[in-house]
C-alpha positions as a printed Julia matrix, in Angstrom:
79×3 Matrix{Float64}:
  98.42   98.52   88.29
 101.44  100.31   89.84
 102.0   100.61   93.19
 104.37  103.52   94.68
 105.46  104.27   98.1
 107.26  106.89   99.88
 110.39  106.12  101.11
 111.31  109.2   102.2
 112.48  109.81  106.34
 109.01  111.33  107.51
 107.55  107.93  105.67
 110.43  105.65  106.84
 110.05  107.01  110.39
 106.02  105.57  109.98
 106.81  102.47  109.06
 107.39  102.36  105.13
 109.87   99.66  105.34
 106.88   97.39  106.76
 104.31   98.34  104.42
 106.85   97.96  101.76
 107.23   93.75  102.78
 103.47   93.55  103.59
 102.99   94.41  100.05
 105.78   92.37   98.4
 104.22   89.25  100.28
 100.58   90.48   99.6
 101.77   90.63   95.94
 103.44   87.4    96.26
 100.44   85.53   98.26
  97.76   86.76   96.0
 100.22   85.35   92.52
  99.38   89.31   90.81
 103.15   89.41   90.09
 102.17   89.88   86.3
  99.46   92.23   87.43
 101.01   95.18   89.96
 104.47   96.63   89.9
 105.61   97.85   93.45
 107.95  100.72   93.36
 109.49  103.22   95.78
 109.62  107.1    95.62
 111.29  109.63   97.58
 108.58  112.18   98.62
 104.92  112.4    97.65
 104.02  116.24   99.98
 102.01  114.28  102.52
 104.61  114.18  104.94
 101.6   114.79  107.91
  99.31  111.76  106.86
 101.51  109.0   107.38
 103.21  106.58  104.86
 102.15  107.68  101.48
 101.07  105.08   98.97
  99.7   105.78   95.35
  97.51  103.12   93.11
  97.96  104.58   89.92
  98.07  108.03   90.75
  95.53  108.19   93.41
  96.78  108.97   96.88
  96.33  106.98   99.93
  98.11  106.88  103.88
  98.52  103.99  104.87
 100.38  102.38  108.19
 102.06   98.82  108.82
  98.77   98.2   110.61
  95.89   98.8   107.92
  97.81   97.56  104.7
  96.27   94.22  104.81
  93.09   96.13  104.84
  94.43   98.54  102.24
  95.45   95.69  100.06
  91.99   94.14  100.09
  89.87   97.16   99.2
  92.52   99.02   97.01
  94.41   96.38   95.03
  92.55   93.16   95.05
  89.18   94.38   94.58
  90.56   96.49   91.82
  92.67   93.73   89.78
């Protein structure tokens, strides 16, 4: 499973850089190291819906305060 989110300033300005770590420990907590890759991209044309975050190709927004929830229902229940 790959993992990509925008890094871009309308992204970084949302909070990237925190749902960036939440994943990296998420990752890290849950041991799927061997299982999802978590990159970064520059921009992904959502710029309006908030930190944009792909699981292999499909398009989510998500915000430093529903990635745990995103996580669950995206990654985990997916790996």
């Amino acid at each position: 499973m790959r993992i990509t989110v925008c890094i871009g300033s309308s992204c970084h300005v949302k909070g990237s850089r925190q749902v960036v770590r939440a994943l990296q420990q998420l990752i890290a907590e849950n041991n799927l190291q061997d299982k999802v890759s978590l990159g970064g991209t520059f921009c992904l044309s959502n710029c309006q819906k908030g930190v944009c975050v792909t699981v292999d190709d499909e398009f989510f927004s998500v915000t430093p305060e529903n990635v745990i929830e995103f996580f669950r229902e995206n990654v985990l229940e997916k790996v």
